[in-house]
C-alpha positions in Angstrom: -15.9 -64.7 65.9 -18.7 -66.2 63.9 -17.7 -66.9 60.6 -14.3 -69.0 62.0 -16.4 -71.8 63.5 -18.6 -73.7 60.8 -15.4 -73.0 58.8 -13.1 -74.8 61.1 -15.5 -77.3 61.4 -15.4 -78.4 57.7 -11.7 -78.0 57.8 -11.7 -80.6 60.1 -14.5 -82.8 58.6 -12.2 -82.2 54.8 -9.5 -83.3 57.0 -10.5 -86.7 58.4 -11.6 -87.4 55.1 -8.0 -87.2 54.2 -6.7 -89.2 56.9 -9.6 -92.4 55.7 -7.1 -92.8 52.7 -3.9 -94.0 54.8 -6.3 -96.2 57.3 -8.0 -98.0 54.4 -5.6 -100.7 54.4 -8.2 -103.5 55.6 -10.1 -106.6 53.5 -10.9 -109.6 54.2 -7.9 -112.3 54.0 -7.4 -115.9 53.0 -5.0 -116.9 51.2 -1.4 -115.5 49.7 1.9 -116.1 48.5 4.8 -115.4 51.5 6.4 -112.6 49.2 3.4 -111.1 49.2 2.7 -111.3 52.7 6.5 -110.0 53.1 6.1 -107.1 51.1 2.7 -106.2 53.1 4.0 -106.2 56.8 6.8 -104.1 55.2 4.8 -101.1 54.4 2.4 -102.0 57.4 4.7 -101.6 59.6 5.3 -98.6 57.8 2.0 -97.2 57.9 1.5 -97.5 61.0 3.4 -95.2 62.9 2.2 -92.3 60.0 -1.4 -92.9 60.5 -1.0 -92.3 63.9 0.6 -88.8 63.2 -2.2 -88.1 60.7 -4.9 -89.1 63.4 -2.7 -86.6 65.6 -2.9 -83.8 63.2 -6.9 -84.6 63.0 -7.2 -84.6 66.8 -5.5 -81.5 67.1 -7.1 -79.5 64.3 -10.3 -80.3 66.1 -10.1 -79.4 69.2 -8.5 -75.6 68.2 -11.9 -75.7 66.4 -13.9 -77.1 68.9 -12.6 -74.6 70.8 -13.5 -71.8 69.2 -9.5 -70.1 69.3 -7.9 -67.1 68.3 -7.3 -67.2 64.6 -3.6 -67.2 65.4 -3.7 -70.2 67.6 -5.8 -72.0 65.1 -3.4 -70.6 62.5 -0.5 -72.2 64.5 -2.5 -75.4 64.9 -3.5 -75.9 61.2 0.3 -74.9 59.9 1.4 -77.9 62.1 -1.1 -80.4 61.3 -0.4 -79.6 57.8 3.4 -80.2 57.7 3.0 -83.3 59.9 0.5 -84.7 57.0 3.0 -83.7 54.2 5.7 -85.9 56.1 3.6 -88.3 57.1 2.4 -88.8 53.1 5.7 -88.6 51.7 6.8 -91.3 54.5 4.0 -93.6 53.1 5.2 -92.8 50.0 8.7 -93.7 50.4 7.9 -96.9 52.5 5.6 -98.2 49.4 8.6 -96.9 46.9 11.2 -98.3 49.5 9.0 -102.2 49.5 9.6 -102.3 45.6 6.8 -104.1 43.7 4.4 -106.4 45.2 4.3 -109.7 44.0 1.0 -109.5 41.7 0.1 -108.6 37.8 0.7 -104.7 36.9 2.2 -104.5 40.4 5.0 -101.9 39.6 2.5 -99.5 38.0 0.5 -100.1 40.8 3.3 -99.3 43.3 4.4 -96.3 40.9 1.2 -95.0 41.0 0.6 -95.0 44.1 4.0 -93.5 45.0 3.5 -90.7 42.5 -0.4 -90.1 44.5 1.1 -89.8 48.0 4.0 -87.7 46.8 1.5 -85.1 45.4 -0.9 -85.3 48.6 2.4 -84.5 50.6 3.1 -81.8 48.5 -0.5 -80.5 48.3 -0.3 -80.3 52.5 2.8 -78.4 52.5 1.0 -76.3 50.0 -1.6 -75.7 52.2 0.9 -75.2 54.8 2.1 -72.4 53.0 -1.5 -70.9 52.8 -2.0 -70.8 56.2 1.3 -69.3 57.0 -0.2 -66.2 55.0 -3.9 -65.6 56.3 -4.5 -62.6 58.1 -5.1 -63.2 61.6 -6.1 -59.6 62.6 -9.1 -59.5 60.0 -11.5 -61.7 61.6 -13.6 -61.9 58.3 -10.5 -62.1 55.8 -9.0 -65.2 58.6 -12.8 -67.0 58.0 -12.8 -66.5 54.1 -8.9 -68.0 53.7 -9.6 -70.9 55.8 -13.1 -70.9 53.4 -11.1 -71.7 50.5 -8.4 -73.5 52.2 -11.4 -76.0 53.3 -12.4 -76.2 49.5 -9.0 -77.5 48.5 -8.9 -80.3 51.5 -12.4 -81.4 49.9 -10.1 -82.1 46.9 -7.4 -83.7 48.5 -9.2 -85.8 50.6 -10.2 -87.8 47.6 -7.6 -86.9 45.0 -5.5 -90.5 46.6 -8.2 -92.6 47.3 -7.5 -94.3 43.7 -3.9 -95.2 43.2 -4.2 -96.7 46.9 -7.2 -98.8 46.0 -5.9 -100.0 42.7 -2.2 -100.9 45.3 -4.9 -102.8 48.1 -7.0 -104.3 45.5 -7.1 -108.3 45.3 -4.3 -110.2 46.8 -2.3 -107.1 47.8 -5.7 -106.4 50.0 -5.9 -109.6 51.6 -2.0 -109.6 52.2 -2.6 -106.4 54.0 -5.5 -107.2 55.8 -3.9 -110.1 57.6 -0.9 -107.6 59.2 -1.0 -106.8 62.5 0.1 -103.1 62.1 -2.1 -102.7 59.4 -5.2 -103.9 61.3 -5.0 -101.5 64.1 -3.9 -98.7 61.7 -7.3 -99.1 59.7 -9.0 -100.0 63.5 -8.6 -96.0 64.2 -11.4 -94.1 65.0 -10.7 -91.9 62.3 -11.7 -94.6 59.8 -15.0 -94.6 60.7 
């Protein structure tokens, strides 16, 4: 049983690390054009309903580890949270895709890029998905080694999007967001802290 634990514990720490990316929709707002402000509460209200299913797919992940399961049930627990992410990602990415550009300079290569990021962190979860799928839960060593390097790549991932979606929420796009009410109590998550 001993090498699953710490293991599943910095699965879990990698993975609320992915989940800051979608809550970071917060600044501080002011000012802003109503096209802008449009455009925000249209991939807010977006958001929202996603970051919850992230936050889900966190919770869940953590307390199979917390509870020190079977490697199939944390198996089973991880291949879910993982396909729930990859839809959840590609959701964000269609709902920014879906809003168009917003209304500031460079703002379609800011949309496009930030489409292109959450496209490949969905498909990054499904390929972790896929991983999981094929540990080997009767080898209690060979289960704790797989999720090892499984861990590694969510260290990746966690970060790999944090830059197309703070080049989208930088400036006015920010403050547009920061003033929506579904964004505010998507970034107010616990998983954001």
């Amino acid at each position: 049983m001993e090498g699953t634990n710490p293991v599943n514990k910095k699965l879990a720490a990698a993975l609320s690390g992915g989940a800051v990316l979608v809550l970071a929709l917060s600044g501080c707002s002011d000012d802003s054009n109503e096209k802008l402000d449009s455009w925000a509460k249209q991939v807010c209200d977006a958001v929202q309903p996603q970051a919850k299913k992230i936050e889900a797919a966190n919770a869940a992940i953590q307390k199979q580890t917390s509870d020190n399961s079977a490697p199939a049930d944390v198996q089973k627990t991880d291949a879910k949270a993982f396909q729930d992410m990859s839809d959840a990602y590609k959701a964000i990415g269609d709902a920014v895709d879906k809003a168009g550009a917003p209304a500031v300079d460079d703002g379609k290569t800011k949309q496009q890029d930030a489409v292109d990021e959450l496209d490949k962190i969905s498909k990054s979860y499904a390929d972790l998905k896929g991983q999981v799928d094929k540990l080997d839960t009767g080898d209690q060593a060979k289960f704790a080694e797989g999720l090892k390097g499984i861990a590694g790549e969510l260290d990746k991932l966690s970060q790999s999007g944090s830059d197309a979606l703070k080049n989208l929420e930088e400036g006015d796009v920010g403050k547009a967001m920061a003033k929506q009410e579904s964004c505010k109590s998507a970034s107010a998550t616990p998983s954001a802290s």
